[in-house]
GUMIBA-797638 format. One line per 10 residues: their letters; for each residue x, y, z of N, C-alpha, C. Coordinates in steps of 0.001 Angstrom, whole numbers, plus 500000, padded with zeros to 6 digits. Example, Ala and Ser with C-alpha at 12.3 -4.5 7.8 and 13.67 -1.06 7.14 Angstrom:
REM residues 2
AS> 513190:494310:507800:512300:495500:507800:513200:496700:507800 ~ 512850:497750:507080:513670:498940:507140:512900:500030:507870
This chain:
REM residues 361
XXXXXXXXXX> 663877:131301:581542:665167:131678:580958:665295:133196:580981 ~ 666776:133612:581507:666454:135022:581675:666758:135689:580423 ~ 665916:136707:579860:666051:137567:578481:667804:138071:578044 ~ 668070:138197:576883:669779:138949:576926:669297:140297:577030 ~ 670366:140917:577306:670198:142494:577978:670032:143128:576885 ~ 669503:144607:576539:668747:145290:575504:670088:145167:574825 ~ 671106:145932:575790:672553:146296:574950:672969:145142:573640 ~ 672686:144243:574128:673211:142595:573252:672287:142664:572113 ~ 670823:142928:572677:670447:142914:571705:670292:143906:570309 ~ 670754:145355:571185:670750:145883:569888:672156:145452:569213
XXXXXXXXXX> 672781:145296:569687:674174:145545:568843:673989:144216:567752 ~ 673432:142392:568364:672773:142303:567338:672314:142578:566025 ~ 671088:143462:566520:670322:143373:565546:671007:145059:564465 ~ 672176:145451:564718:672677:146138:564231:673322:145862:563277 ~ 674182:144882:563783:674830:143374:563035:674252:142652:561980 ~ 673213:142447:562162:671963:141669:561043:671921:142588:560010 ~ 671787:143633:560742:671209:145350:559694:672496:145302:558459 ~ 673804:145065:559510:674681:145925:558445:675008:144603:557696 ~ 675125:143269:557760:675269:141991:556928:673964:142162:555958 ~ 672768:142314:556093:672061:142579:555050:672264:143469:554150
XXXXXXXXXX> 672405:144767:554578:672564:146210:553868:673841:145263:552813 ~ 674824:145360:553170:675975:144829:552532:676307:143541:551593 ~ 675058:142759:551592:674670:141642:550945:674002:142603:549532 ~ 673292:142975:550026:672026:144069:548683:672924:145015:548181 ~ 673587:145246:548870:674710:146608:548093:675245:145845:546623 ~ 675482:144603:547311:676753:143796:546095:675301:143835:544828 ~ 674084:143249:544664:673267:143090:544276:673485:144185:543212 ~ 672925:145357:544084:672359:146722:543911:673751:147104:542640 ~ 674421:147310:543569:675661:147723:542649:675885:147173:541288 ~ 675810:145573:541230:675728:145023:540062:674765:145467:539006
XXXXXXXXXX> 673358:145945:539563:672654:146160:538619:672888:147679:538140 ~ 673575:148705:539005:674035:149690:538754:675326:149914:537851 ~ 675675:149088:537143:676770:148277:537012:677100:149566:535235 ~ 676459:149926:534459:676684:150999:533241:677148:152344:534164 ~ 676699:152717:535395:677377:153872:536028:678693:153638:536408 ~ 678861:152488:537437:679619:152420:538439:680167:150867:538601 ~ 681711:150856:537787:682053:149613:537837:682407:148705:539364 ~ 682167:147917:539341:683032:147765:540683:683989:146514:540423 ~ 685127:147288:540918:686679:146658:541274:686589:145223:542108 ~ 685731:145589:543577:685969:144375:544691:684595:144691:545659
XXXXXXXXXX> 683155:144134:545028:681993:144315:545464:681912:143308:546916 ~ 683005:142914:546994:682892:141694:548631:683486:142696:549764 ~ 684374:144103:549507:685145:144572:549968:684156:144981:551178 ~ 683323:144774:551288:682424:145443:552436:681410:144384:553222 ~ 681963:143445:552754:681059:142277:553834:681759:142158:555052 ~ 681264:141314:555975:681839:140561:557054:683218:139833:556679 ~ 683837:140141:557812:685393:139893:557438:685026:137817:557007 ~ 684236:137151:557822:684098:135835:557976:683652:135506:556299 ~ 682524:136158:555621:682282:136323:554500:683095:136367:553321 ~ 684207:137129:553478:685207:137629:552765:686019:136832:552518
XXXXXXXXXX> 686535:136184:554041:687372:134487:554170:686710:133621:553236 ~ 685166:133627:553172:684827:132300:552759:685404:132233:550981 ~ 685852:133125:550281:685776:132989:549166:687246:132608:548823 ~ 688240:132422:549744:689382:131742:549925:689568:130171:549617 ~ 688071:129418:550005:688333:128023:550446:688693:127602:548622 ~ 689130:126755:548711:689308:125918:547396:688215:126091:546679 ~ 688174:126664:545305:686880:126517:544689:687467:126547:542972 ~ 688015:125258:542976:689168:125292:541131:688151:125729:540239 ~ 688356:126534:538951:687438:126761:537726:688665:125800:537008 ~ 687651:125275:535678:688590:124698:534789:688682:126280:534336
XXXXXXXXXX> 690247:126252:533238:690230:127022:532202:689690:126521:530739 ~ 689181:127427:530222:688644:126982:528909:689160:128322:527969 ~ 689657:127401:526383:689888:128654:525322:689677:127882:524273 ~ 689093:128532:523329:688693:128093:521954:689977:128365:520556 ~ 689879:127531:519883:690860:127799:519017:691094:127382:517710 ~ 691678:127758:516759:691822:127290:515485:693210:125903:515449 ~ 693259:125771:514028:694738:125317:513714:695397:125983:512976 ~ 695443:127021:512878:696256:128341:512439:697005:128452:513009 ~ 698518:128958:512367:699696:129414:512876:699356:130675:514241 ~ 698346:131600:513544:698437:132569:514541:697218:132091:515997
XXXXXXXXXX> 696716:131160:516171:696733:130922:517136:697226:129724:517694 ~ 697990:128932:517026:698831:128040:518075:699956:129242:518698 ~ 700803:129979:517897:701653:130055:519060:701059:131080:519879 ~ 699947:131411:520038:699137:132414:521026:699232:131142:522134 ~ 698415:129933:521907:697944:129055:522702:699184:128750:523219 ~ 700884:128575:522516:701544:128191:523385:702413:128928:524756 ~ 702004:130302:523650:702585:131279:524881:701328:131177:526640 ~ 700475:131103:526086:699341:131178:527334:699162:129772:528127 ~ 699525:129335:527666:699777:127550:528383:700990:127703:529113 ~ 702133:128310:528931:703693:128218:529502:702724:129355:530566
XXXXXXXXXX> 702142:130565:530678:702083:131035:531851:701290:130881:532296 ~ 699995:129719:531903:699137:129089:533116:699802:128378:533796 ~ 700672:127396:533324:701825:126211:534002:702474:127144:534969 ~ 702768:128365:534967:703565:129109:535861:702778:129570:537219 ~ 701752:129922:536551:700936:130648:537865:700146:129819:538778 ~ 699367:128359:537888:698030:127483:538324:698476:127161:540008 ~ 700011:126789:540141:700117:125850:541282:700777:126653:542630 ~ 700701:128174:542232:701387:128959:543583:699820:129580:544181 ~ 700475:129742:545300:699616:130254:546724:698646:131186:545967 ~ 696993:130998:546021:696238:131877:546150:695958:131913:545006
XXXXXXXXXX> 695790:130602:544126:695359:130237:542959:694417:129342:543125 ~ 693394:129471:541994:692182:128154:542000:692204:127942:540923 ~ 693098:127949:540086:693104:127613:538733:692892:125955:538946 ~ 692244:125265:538117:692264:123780:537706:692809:123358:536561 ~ 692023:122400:535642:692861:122217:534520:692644:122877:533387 ~ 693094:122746:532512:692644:123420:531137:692591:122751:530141 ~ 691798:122985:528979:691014:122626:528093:691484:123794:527113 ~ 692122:122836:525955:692287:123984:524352:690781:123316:523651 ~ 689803:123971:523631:688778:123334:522513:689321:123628:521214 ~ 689250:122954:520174:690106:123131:518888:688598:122699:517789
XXXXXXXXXX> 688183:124088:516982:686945:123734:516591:687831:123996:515034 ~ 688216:123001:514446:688946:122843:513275:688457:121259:512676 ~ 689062:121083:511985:688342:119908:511080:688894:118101:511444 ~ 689951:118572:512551:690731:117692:513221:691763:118134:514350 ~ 692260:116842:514774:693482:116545:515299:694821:117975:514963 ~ 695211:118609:515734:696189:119440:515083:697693:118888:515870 ~ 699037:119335:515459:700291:119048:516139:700715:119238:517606 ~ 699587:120310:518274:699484:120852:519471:698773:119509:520391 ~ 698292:118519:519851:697343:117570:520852:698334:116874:521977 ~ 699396:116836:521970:700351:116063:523036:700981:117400:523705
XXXXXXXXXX> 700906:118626:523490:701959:119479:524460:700608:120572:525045 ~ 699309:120858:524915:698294:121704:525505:697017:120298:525592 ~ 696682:119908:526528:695587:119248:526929:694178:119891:525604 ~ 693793:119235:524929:692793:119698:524261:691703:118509:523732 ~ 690700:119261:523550:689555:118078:522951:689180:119055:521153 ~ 688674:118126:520368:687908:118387:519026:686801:118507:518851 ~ 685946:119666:518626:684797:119683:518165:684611:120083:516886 ~ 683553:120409:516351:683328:120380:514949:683140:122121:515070 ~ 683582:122476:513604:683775:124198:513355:682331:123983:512977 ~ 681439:124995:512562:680352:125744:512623:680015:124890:510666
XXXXXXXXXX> 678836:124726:510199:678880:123769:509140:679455:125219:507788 ~ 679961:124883:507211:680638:126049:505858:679363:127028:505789 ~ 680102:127935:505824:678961:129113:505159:678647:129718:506040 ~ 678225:129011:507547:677229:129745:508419:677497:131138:508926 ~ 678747:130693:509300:679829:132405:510378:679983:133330:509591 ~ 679935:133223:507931:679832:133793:507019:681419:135099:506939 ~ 682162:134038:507539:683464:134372:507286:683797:135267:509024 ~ 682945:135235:509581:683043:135780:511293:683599:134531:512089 ~ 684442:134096:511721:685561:132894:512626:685095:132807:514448 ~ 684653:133991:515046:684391:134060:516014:682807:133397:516356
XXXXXXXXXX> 682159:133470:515457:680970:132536:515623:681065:130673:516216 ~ 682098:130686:516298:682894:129062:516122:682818:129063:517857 ~ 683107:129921:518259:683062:130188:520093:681998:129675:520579 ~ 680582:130114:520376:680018:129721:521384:679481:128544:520811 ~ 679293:127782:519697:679238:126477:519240:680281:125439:519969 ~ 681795:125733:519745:682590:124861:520507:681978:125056:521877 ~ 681692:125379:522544:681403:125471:524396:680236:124904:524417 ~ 679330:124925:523342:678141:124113:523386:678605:122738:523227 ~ 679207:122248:522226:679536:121008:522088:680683:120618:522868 ~ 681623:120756:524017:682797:121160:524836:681634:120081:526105
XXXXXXXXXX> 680495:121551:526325:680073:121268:528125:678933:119978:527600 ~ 678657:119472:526822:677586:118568:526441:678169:117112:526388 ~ 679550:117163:525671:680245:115773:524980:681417:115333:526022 ~ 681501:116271:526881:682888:116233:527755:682669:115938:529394 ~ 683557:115496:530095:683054:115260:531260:684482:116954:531773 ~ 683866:117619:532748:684476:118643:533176:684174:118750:535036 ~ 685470:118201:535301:685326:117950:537088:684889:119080:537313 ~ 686003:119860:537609:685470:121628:538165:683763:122002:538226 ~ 683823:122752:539071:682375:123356:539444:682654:124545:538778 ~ 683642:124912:538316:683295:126421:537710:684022:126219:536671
XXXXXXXXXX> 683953:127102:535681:684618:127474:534248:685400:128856:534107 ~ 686055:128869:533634:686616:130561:533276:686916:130166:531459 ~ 686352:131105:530681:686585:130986:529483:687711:132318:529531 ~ 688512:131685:528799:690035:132280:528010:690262:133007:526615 ~ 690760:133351:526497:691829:133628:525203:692819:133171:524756 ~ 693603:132507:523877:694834:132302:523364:695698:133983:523553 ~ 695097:134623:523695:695857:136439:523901:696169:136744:525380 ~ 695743:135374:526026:695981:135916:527382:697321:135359:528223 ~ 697712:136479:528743:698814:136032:529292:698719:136174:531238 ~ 698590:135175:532036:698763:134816:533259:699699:135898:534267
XXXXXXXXXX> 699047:136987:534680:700089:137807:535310:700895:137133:536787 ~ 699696:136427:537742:699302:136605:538928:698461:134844:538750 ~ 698896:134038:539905:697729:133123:540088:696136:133794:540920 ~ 695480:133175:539843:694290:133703:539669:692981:132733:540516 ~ 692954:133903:541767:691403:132919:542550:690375:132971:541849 ~ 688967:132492:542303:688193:132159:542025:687450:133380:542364 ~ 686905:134275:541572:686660:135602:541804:685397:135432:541256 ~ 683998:134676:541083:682979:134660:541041:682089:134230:542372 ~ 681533:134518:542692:680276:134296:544231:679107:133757:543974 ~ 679091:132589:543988:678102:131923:544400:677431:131724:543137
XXXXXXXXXX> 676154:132144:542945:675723:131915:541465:675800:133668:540416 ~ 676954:134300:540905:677209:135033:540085:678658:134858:539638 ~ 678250:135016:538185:679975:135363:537273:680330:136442:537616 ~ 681669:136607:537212:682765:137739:537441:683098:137933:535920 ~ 683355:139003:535592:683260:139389:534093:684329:140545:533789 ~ 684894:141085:533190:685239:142448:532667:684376:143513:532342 ~ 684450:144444:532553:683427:145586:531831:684587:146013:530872 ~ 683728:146060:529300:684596:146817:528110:683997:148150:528104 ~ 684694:149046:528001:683999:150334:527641:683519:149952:526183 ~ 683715:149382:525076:683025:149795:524024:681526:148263:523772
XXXXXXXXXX> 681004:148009:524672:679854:147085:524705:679356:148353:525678 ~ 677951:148604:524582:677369:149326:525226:676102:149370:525082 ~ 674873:148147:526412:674182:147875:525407:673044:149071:525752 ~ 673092:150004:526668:672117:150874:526958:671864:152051:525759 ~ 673468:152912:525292:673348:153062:523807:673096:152736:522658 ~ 672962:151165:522668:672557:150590:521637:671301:149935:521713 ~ 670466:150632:522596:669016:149796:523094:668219:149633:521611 ~ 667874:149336:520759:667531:149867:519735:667321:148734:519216 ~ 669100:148587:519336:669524:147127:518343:669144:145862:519542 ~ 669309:146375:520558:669246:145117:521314:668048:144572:521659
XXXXXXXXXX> 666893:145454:521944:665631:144814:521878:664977:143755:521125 ~ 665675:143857:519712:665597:143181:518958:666051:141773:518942 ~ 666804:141835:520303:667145:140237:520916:667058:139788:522335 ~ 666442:141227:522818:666110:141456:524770:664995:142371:525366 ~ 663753:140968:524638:662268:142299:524573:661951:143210:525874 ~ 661427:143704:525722:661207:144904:527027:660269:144047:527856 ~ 659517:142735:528289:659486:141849:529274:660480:141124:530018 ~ 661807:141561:529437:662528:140597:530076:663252:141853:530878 ~ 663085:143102:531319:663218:144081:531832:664094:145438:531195 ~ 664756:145510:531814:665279:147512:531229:666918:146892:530525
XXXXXXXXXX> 667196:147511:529648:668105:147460:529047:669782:146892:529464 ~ 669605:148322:530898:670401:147915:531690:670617:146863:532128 ~ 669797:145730:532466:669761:144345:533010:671178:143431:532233 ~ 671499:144184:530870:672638:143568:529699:673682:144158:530210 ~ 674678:143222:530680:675971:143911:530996:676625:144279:529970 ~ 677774:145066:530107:678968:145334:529385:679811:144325:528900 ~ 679884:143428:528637:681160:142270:528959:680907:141497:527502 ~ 681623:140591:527349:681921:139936:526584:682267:138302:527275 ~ 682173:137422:526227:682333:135814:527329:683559:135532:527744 ~ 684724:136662:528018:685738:135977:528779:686601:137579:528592
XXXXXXXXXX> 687401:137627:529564:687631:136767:530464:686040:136297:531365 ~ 685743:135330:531839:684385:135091:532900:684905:134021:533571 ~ 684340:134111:534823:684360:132871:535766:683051:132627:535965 ~ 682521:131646:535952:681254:130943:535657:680742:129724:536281 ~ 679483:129496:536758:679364:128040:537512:679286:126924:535940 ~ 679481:126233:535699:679191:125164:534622:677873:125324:534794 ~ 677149:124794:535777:675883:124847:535681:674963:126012:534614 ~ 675559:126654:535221:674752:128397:534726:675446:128334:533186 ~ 676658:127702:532591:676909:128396:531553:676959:127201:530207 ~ 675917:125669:531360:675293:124608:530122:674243:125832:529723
XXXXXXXXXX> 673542:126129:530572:672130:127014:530352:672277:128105:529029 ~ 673423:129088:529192:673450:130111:528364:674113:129555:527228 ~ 675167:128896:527223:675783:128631:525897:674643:128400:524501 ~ 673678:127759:524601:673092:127370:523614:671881:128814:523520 ~ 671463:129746:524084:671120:131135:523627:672061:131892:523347 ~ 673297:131611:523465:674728:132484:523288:674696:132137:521539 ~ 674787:131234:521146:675075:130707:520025:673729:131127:519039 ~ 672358:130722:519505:671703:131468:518670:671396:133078:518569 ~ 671828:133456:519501:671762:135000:519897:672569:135400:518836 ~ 673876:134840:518740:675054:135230:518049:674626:135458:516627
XXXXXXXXXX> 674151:134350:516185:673696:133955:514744:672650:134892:514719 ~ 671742:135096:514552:670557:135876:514770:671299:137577:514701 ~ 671767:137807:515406:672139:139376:515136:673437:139281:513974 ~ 674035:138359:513658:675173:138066:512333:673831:138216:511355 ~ 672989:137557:511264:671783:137484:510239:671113:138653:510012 ~ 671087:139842:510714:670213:140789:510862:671421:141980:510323 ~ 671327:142692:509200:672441:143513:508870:672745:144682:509455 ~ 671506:145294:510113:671780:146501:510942:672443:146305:511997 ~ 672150:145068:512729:672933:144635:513693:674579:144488:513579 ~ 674779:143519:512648:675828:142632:512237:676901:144495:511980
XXXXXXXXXX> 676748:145351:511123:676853:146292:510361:677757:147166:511694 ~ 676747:147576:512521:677007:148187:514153:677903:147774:514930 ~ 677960:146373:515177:678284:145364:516477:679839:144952:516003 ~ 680063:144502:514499:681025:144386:513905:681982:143181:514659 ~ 682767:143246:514721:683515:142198:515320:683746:142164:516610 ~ 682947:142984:517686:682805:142293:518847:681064:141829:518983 ~ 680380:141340:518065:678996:140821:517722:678452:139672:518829 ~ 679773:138963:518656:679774:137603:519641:679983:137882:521062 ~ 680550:139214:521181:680260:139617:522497:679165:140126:523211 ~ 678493:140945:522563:677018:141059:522400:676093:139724:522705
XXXXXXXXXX> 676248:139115:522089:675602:138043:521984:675623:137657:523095 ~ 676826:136974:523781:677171:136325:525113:676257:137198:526407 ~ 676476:138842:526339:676155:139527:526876:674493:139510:526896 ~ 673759:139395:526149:672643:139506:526359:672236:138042:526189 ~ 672254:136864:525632:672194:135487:526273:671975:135262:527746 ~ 672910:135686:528502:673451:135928:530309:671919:136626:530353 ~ 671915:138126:530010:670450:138538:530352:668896:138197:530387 ~ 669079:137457:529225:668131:136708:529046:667843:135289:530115 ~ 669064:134839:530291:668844:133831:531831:668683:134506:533019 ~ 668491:135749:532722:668717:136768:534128:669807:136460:535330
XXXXXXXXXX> 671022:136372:534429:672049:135836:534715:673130:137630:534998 ~ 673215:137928:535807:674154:139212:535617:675691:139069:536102 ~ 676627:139526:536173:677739:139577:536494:678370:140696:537455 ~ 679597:139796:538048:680551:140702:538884:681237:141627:538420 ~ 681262:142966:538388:682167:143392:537250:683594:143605:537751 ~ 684648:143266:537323:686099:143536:538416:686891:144237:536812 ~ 687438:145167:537496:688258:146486:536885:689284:146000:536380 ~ 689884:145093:537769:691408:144171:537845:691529:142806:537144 ~ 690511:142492:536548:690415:140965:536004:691514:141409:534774 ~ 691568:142284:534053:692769:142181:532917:692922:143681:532669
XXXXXXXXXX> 694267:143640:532071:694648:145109:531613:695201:144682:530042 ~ 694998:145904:529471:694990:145439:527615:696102:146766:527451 ~ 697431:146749:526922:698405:147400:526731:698049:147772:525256 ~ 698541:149163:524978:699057:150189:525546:698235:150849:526131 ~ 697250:150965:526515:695853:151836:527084:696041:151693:528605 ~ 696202:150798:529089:696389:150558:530485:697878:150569:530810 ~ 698378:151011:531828:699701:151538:532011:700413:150598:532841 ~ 699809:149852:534091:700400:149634:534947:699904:147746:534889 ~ 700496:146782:535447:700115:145319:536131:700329:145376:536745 ~ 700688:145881:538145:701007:145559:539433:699613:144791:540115
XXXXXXXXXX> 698321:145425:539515:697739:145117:540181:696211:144414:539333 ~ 696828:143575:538573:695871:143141:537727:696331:141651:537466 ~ 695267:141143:537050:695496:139683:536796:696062:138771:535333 ~ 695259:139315:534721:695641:138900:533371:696288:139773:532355 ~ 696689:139637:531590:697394:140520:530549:696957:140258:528858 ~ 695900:141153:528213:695061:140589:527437:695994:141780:526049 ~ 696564:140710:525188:697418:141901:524009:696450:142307:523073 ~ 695600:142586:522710:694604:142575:521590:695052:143831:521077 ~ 695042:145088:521535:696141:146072:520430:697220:145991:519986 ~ 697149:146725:519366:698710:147224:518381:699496:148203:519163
XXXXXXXXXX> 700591:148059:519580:701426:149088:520491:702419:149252:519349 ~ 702333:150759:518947:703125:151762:518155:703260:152825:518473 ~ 704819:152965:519040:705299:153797:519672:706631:154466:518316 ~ 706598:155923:518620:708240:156084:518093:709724:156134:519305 ~ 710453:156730:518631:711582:156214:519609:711706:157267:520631 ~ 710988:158375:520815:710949:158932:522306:709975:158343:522975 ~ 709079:157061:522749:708124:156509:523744:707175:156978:523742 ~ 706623:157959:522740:705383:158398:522396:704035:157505:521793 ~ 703270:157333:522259:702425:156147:521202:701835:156967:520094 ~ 702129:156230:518937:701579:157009:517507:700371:156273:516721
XXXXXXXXXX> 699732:155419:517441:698932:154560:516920:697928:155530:516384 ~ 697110:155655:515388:697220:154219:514103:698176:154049:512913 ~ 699084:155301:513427:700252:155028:512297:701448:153790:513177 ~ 702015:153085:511911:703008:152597:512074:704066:152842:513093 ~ 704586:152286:514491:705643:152456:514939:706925:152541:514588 ~ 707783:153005:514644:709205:152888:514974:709566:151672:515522 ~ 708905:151478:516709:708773:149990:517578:707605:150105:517876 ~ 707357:148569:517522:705696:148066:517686:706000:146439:517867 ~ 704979:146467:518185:704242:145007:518677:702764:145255:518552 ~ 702487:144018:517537:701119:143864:516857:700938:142304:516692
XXXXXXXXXX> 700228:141739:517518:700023:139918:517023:699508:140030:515961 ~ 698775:140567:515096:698127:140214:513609:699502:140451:512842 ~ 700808:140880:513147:701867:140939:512104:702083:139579:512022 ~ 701977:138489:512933:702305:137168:512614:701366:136518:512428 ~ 700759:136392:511620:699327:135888:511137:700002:134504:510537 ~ 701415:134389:509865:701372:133029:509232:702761:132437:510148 ~ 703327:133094:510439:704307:132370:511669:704734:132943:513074 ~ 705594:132382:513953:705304:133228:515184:706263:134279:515566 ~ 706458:134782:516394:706997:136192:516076:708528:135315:516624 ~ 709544:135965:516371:710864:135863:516519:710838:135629:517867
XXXXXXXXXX> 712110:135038:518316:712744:135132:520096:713411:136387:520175 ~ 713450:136481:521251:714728:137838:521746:714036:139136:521071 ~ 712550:139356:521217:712013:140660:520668:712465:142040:521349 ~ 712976:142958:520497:713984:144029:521205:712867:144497:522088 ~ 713485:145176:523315:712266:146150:524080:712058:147155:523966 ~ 711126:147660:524416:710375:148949:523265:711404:150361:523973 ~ 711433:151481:523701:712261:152894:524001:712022:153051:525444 ~ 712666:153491:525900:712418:154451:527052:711376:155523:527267 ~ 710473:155097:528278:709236:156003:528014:707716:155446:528095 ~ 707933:154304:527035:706763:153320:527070:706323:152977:528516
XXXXXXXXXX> 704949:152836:528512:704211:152056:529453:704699:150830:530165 ~ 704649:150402:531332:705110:148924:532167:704519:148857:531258 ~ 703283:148537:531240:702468:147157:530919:703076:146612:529515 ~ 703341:147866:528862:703910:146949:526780:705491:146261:526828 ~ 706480:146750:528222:707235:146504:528561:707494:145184:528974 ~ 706373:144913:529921:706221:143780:530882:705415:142702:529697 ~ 704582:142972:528879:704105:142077:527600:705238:140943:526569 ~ 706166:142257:526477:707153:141904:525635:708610:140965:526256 ~ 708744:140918:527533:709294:140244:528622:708852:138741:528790 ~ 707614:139084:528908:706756:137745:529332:706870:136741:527355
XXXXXXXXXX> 706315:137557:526565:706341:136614:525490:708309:136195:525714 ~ 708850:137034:525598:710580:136767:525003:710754:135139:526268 ~ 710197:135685:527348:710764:134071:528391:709787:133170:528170 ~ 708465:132889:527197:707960:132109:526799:708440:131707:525925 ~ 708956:131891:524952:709601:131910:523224:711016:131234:523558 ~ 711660:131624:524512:712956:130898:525179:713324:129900:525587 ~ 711729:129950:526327:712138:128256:527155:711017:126970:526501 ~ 709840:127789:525352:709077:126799:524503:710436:125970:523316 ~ 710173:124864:523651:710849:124349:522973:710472:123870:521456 ~ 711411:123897:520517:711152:123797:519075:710653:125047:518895
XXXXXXXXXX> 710515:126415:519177:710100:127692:519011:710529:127883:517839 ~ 711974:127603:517351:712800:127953:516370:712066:127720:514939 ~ 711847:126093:515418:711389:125472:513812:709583:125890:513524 ~ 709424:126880:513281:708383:127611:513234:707473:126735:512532 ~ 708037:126677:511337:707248:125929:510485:706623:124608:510526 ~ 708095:124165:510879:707324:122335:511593:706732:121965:512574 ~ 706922:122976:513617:706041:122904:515039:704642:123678:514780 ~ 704735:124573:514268:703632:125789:514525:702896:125124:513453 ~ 703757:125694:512231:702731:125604:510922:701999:124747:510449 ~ 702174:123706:510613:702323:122083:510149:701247:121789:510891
X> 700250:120548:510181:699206:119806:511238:699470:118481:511666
């Protein structure tokens, strides 16, 4: 058989060179991941590579929730814009799942697909409601049958910009980086739940359990160290004291480490208004601040707006229809927030009767 010519072969084995290099980069980068976030770590593979993450690959959605006024109508606004986005071009959304870790059945069981698990036994969360998270997902992926090969855990705060692919690879999650999870500054506290055998600090991402896209597989494994992780630093006061109410994010975060489980980090997975300016190019739309602006469009936060939008103002019913829009000046993104709730609130029906739809069990 006659040999291929040198030329073939180097270009080859040039080929091999740069598909490897570019495989380890994604790696590398991830673990570099407290310097240097990365936006789109596939952006440098083989174009064929790049295709492959196109093919059909549905995550269920998953979100945890009370029977509280203030998160049903969260849950109903975020259900009207999964229904919007799940079924257009260049979506892998599947189905969704409201886990409802309350003491029953709530009024929401016929209009959001949901299952019941049991809230956390009295006393334990010790008034940290968020402890209830990674218990429901324990009892969710154990008691439930869930087609999807992958998971994305949710928010009731999240609002659907964009149908959303499947932006995790293979046996890695895709995650958010928060600037304020920080577990290399806080090595101290965290050892105390991520001994120095299980490697360098850094190994703990930034993130919190959602937004995430996740294999099921990988996240039967962590849920149940997520949950005692959680508890365990709630129990420990220096911890609990520090970590404060993103604790459970912590938790999730170093759980993952402890499976030596690391994540994708993407820039674009959500933008949180007023801090972030623009959606053109982001996926989700996560409200968790208070946008207080006065009437030249200045943001004045932490004082009171002129015009604001704050979800904790409706803690016992849901916010009005037809919410005015904020001044001239303001940010797209608090603009485009307040748009999206007003054509959810419009076309949810019974919106009006607050009390009997929302409030009521």
């Amino acid at each position: 058989m006659r040999k291929p010519p040198a030329f073939f072969m180097a270009l080859l084995s040039i080929g091999s060179f740069l598909f490897t290099y570019n495989f380890v980069s994604i790696v590398v980068t991830s673990n570099e991941k407290h310097n240097k976030f990365v936006l789109d770590p596939l952006v440098e593979m083989p174009d064929h590579v790049k295709r492959s993450r196109n093919h059909r690959r549905p995550f269920h959605v998953a979100l945890t929730a009370t029977d509280t006024p203030y998160s049903k109508w969260q849950c109903r606004i975020m259900y009207y814009w999964y229904n919007k986005k799940k079924d257009l071009p260049g979506s892998n959304m599947g189905k969704l799942t409201r886990i409802l870790h309350s003491r029953g059945p709530d009024n929401l069981m016929d209009e959001i697909p949901t299952v019941v698990v049991d809230p956390l036994p009295p006393g334990l969360d010790r008034g940290y409601v968020v402890l209830n998270r990674p218990w429901a997902f324990v009892q969710w992926l154990e008691k439930f049958t869930i087609e999807e090969e992958y998971i994305m855990m949710a928010e009731p705060d999240h609002i659907f910009l964009k149908p959303l692919p499947n932006l995790a690879y293979g046996d890695y999650p895709v995650a958010f980086p928060f600037f304020y999870i920080k577990p290399v500054e806080n090595e101290k506290l965290i050892r105390k739940f991520f001994p120095e055998a299980m490697g360098p600090v850094s190994n703990v991402d930034p993130i919190g359990n959602s937004p995430v896209i996740i294999k099921k597989d990988l996240l039967m494994e962590i849920a149940p160290t997520w949950l005692n992780v959680s508890l365990k630093m709630k129990n420990d006061p220096e911890t609990d004291r520090k970590f404060g109410w993103v604790l459970e994010m912590y938790g999730y975060a170093v759980a993952s480490a402890l499976h030596g489980v690391q994540h994708i980090l993407r820039n674009d997975f959500i933008l949180q208004p007023p801090y972030d300016m623009e959606t053109q190019t982001k996926f989700i739309l996560h409200y968790t601040y208070a946008c207080d602006f006065n009437l030249k469009g200045e943001l004045i936060y932490p004082k009171v707006g002129e015009w604001r939008f704050d979800k904790r103002a409706y803690l016992d019913a849901p916010p009005p229809q037809n919410l005015p829009l904020p001044p001239r000046g303001v940010p797209e993104s608090v603009v485009t927030l307040v748009r999206l709730v007003n054509e959810a609130t419009a076309k949810l029906p019974n919106w009006q009767t607050t009390e009997e739809v929302i409030g009521g069990n």
